[in-house]
LOTORDREN-805849 format. One record per residue: residue number from 1; y, x, z of N, C-alpha, C in turn. Coordinates in steps of 0.2 Angstrom, whole numbers, plus 5000, padded with zeros to 4 digits. Each point is the difference from the previous one (the first is absolute). Example, Ala and Ser with C-alpha at 12.3 -4.5 7.8 and 13.67 -1.06 7.14 Angstrom:
2
> nr,n_c2,n_c1,n_c3,ca_c2,ca_c1,ca_c3,c_c2,c_c1,c_c3
> 1,4972,5066,5039,5006,4996,5000,5006,5004,5000 .
> 2,5005,4998,4996,5006,5004,5001,5005,4996,5003 .
end
This chain:
109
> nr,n_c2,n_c1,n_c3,ca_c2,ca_c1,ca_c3,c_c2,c_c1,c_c3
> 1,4405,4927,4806,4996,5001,5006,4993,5001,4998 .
> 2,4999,5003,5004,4990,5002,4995,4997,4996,5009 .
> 3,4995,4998,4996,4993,4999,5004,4997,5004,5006 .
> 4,5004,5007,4998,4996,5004,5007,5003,5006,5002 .
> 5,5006,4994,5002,5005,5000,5008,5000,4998,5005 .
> 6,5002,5003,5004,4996,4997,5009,5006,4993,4998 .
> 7,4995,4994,5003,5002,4995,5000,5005,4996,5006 .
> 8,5004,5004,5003,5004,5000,5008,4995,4998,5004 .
> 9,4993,5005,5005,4998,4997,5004,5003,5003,5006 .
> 10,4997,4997,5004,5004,4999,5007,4998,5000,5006 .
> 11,5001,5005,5005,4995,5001,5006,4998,4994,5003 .
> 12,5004,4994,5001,5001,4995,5003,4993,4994,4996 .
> 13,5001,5002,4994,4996,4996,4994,4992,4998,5003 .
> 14,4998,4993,5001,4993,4999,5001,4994,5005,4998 .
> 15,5001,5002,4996,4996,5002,4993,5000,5009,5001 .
> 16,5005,5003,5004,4999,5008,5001,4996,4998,5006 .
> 17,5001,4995,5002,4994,5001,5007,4993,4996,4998 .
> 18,4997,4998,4992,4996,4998,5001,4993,5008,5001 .
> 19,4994,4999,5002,4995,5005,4999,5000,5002,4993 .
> 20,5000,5006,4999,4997,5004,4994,4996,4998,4998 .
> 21,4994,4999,5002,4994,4996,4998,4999,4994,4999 .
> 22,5005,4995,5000,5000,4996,5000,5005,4997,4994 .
> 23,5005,5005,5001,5004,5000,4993,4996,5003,4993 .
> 24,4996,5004,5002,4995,5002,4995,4995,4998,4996 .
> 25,4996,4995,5004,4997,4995,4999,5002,4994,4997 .
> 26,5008,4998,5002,5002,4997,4994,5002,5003,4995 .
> 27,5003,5004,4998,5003,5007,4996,4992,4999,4994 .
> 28,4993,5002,5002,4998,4998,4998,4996,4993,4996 .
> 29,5001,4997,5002,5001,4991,4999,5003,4999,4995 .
> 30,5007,5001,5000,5006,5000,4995,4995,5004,4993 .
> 31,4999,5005,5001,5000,5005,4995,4991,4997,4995 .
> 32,4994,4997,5005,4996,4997,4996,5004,4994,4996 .
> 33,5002,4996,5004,5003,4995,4998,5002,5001,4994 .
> 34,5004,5003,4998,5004,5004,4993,4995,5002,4995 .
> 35,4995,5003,5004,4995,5002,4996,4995,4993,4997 .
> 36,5000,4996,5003,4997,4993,4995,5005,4997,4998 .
> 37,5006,5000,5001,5006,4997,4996,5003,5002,4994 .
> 38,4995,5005,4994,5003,5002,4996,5006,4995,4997 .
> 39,4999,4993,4999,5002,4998,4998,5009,5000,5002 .
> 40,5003,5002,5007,5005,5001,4999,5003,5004,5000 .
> 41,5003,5004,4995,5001,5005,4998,5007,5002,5002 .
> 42,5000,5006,4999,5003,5004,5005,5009,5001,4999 .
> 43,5000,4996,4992,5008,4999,4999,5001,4992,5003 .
> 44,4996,4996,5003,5003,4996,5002,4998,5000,5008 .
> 45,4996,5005,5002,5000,5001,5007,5010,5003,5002 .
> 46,5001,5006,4995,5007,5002,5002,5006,4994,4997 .
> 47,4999,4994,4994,5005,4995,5002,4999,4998,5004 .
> 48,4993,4997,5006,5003,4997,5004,5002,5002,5006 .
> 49,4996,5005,5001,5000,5004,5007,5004,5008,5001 .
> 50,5001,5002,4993,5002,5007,4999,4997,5006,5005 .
> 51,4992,4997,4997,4995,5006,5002,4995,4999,4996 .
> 52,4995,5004,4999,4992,4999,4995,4996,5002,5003 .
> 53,4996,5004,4998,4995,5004,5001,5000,5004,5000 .
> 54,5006,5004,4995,5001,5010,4999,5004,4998,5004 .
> 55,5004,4998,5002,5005,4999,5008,4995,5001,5004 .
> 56,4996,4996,5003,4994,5003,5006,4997,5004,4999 .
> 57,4999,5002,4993,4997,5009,5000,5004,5004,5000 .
> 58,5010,5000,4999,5002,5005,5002,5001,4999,5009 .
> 59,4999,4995,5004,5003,4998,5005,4991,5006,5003 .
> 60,4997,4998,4999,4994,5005,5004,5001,5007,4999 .
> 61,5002,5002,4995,5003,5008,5000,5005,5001,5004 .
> 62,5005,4998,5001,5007,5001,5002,4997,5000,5008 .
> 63,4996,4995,5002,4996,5000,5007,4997,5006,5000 .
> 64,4996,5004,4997,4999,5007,5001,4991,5000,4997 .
> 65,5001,4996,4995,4991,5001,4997,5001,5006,4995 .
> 66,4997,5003,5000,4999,5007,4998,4996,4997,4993 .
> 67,5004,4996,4995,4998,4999,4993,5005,5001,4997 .
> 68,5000,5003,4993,5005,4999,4996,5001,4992,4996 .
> 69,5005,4997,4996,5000,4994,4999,4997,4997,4996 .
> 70,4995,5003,4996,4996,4997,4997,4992,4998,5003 .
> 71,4999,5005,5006,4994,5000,5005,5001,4995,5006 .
> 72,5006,4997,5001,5003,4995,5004,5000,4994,4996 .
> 73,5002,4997,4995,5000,4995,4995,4994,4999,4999 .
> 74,4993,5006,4999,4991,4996,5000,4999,4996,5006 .
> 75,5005,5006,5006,4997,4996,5006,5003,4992,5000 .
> 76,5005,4998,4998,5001,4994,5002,4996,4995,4994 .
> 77,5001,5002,4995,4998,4997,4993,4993,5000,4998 .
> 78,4998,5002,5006,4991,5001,5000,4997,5003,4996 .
> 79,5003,5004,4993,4999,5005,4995,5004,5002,4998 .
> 80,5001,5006,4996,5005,5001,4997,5004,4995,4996 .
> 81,5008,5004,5001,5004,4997,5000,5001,4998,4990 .
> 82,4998,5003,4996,4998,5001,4992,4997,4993,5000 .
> 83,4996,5001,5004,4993,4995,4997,5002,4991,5003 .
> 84,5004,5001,5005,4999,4993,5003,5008,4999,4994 .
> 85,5003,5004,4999,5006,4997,4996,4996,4997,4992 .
> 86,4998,5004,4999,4993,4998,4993,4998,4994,4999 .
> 87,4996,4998,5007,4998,4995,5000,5005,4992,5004 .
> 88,5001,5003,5004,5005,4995,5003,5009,5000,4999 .
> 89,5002,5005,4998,5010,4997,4999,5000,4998,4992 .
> 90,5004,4994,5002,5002,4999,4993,5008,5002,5001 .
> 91,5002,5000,4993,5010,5003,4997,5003,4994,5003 .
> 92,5006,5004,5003,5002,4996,5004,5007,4997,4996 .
> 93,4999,4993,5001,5006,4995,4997,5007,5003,5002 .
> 94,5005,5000,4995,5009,5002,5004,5001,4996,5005 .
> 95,4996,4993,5000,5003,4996,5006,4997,5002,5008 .
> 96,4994,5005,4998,4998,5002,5006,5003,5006,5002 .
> 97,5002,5003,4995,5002,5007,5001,5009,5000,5004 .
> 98,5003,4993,4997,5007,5000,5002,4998,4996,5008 .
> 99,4995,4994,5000,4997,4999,5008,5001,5006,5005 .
> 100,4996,5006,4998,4999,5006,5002,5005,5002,5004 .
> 101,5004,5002,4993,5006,5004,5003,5004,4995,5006 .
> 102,5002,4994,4998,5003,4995,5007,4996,5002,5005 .
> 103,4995,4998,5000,4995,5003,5005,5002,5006,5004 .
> 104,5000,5006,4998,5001,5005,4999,5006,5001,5006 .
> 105,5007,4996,4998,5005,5002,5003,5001,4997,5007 .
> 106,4993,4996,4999,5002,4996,5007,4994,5006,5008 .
> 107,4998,5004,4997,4997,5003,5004,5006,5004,5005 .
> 108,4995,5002,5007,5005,5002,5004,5002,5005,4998 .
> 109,5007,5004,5002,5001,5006,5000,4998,5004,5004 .
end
């Protein structure tokens, strides 16, 4: 299952009825927040949660942002996506990479 799949929302769902601005604003939040937390990196973002960072930057494409996937990824990553991997990811150990995958399967269809 990949990270950017509609995750079964729901008319009924709190959250399709929250304000777009509002949702936005925290959409924002999240995404500085990320941005001062290089320190948690984006293979154990997806063992814990089976999402990251290029998961929110594919997620803002697929909502209709007129970037290709590398101009989406600066956006969330505050720079290019090259450069913060440079400086901020390190090689991801097999134990996080098999996390990953379990992770992975537990996403919704």
């Amino acid at each position: 299952m990949s990270c950017s799949e509609n995750t079964n929302a729901a008319a009924h769902d709190a959250l399709e009825a929250l304000d777009d601005a509002i949702a936005a604003a925290a959409f924002r939040r999240l995404v500085r927040h990320l941005r001062h937390r290089h320190d948690a990196q984006n293979i154990e973002l997806m063992g814990l949660a089976g999402f990251c960072r290029n998961c929110l930057a594919d997620w803002i494409v697929d909502a209709g942002a007129e970037l290709d996937k590398e101009a989406a990824r600066a956006v969330i990553h505050g720079m290019a996506s090259t450069e913060w991997k440079a400086r901020f990811q390190s090689a991801a150990t097999p134990e996080q990479l098999e996390l990953m995958a379990e992770s992975m399967k537990r996403n919704p269809a």
